[in-house]
LOTOR-134366 format. One record per atom (N, C-alpha, C, CB): x negated, y negated, z. Coordinates in steps of 0.02 Angstrom, whole numbers, plus 32768, in hexadecimal, padded with zeros to 4 digits. Atoms other than C-alpha are relative to their C-alpha. Glycine has a CB too. Example, Ala and Ser with C-alpha at 12.3 -4.5 7.8 and 13.67 -1.06 7.14 Angstrom:
7FD3803B8000;7D9980E18186;7FD37FC48000;80327FFF803E;802A803B7FFD;7D5480358165;80277FC98025;7FEC7FE97FB9;
END
This chain:
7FBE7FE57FF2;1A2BC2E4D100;80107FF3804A;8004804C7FEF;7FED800A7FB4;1A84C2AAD1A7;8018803A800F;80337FC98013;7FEE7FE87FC0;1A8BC30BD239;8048801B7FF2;7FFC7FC6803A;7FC17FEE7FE7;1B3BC31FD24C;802680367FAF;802F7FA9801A;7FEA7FB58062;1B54C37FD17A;7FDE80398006;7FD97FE67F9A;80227FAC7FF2;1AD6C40BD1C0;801180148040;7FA880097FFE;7FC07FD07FBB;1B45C431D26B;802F801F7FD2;803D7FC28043;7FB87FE08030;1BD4C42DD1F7;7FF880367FC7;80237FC17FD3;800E7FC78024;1B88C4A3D183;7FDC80328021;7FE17FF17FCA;800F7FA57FDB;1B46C519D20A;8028801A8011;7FDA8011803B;7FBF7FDF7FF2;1BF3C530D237;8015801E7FDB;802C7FE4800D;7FCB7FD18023;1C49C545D1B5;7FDF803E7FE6;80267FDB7FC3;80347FC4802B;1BB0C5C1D16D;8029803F8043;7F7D7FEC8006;7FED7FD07FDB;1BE1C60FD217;80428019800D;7FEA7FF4802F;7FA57FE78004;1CB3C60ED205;7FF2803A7FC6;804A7FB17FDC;7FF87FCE8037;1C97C65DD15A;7FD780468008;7FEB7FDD7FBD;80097FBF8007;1C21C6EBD195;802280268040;7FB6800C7FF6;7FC17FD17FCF;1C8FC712D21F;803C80307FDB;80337FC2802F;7FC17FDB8023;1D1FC72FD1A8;7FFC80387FF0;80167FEA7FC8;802B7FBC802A;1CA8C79ED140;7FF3802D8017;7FC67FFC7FE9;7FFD7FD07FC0;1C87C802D1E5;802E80218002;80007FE9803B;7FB67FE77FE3;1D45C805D207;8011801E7FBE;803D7FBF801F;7FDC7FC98038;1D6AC841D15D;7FE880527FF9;7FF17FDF7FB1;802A7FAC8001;1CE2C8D3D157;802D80298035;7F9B7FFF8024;7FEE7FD97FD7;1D10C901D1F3;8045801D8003;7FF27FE6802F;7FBE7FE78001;1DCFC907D1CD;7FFF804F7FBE;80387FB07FE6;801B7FDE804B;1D80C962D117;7FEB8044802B;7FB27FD07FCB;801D7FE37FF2;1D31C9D8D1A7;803D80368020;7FCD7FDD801E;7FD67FCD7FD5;1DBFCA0FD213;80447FFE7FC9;80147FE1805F;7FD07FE38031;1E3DCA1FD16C;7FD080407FEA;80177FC67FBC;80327FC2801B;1DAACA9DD122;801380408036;7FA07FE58007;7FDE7FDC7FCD;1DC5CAF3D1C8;8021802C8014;80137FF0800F;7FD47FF38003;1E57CAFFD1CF;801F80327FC7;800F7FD18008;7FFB7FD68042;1E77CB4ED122;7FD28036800B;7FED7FD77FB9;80257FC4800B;1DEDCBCDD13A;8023802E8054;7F977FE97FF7;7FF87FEA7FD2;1E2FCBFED1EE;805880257FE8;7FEF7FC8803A;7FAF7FFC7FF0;1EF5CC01D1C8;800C7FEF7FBB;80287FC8803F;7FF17FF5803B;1EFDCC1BD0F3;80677FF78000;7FD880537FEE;7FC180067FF5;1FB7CC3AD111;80207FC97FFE;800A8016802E;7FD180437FEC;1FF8CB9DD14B;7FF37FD07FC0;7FE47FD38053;800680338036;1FB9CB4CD0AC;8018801E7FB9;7FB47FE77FFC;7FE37FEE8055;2003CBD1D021;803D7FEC7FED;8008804D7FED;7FCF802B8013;208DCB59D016;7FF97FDE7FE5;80197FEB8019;802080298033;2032CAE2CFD3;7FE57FFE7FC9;7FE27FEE800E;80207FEC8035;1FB8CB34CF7D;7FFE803E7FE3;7FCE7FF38007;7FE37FC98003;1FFECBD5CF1E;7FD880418006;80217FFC7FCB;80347FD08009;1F51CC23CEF7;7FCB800C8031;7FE27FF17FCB;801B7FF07FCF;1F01CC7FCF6E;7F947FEE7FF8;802280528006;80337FFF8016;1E4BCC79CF1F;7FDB7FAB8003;800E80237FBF;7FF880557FEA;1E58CBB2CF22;7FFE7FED8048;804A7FE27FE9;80197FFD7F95;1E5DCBB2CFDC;7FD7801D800E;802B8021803C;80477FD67FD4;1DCFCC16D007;7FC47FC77FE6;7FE7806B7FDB;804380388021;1D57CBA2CF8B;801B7FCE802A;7FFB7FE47F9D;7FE680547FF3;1DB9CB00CFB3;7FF38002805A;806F7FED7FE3;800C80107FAD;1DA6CB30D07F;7FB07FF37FFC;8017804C803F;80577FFF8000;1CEBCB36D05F;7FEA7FB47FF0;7FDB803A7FBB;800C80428021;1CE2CA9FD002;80067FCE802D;802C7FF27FCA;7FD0802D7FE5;1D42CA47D05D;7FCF7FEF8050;805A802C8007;803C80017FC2;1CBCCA7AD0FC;7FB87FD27FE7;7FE2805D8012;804D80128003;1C28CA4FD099;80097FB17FEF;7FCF802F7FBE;7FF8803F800C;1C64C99DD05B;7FEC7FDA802D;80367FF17FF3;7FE280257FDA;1CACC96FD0F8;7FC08008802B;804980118018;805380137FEF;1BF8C9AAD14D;7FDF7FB47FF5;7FD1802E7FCC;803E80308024;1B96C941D0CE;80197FC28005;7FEC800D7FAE;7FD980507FE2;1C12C8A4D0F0;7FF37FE2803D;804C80038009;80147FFD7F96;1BF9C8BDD1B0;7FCD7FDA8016;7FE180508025;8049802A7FEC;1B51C8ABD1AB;7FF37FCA7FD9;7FBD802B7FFA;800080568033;1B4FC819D11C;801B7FD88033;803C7FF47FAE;7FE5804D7FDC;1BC1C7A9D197;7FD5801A8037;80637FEB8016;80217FFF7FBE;1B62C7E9D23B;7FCD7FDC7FF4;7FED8041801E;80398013801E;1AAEC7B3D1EC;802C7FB57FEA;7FDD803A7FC1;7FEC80487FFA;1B06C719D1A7;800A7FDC803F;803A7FF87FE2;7FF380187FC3;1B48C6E4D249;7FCF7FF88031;802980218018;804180027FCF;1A9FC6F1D29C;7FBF7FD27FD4;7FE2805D8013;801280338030;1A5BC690D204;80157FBD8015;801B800E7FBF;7FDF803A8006;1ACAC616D20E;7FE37FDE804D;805B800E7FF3;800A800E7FC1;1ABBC5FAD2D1;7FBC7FF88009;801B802C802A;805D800F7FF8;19EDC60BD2C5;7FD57FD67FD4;7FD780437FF7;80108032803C;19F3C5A6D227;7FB980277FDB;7FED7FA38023;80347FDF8023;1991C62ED1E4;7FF080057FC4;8001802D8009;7FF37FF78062;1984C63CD11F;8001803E7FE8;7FC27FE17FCC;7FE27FA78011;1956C6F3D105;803580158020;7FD0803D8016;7FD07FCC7FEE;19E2C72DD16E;804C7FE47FE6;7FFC800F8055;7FEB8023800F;1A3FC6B0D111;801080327FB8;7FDD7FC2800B;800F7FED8049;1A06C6FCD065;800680418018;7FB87FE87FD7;
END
């Protein structure tokens, strides 16, 4: 395999767990947000009982995403495989 198809696939391994980062983390401060300030979202969502789970959720996902793209991204860059897997 040339050289230059395993740069190009440490990148992009490393664009895509960035995203995965940036999504958790957006997954982190919506969770947040809903558990801090319920209110501002019973417009959206009518049931109060649904927001209290869904803020939780919404924390623990966006956690477990966080650290999936962080660990990827240090994979990718160390060309590690477990932190890959």
């Amino acid at each position: 395999v040339p050289m230059g198809v395993l740069s190009c696939m440490k990148y992009l391994m490393f664009i895509f767990n960035v995203l995965v980062f940036a999504g958790g983390t957006c997954l982190v401060g919506v969770g947040v947000w809903v558990a801090v300030d319920p209110a501002g979202f019973q417009d959206i969502v009518a049931a109060k009982a649904v927001l209290s789970v869904g803020a939780y959720l919404l924390l623990a996902v966006g956690i477990a995403l966080s650290l999936l793209g962080f660990l990827g991204c240090c994979g990718a860059l160390r060309r590690s495989r477990p932190l890959l897997l």
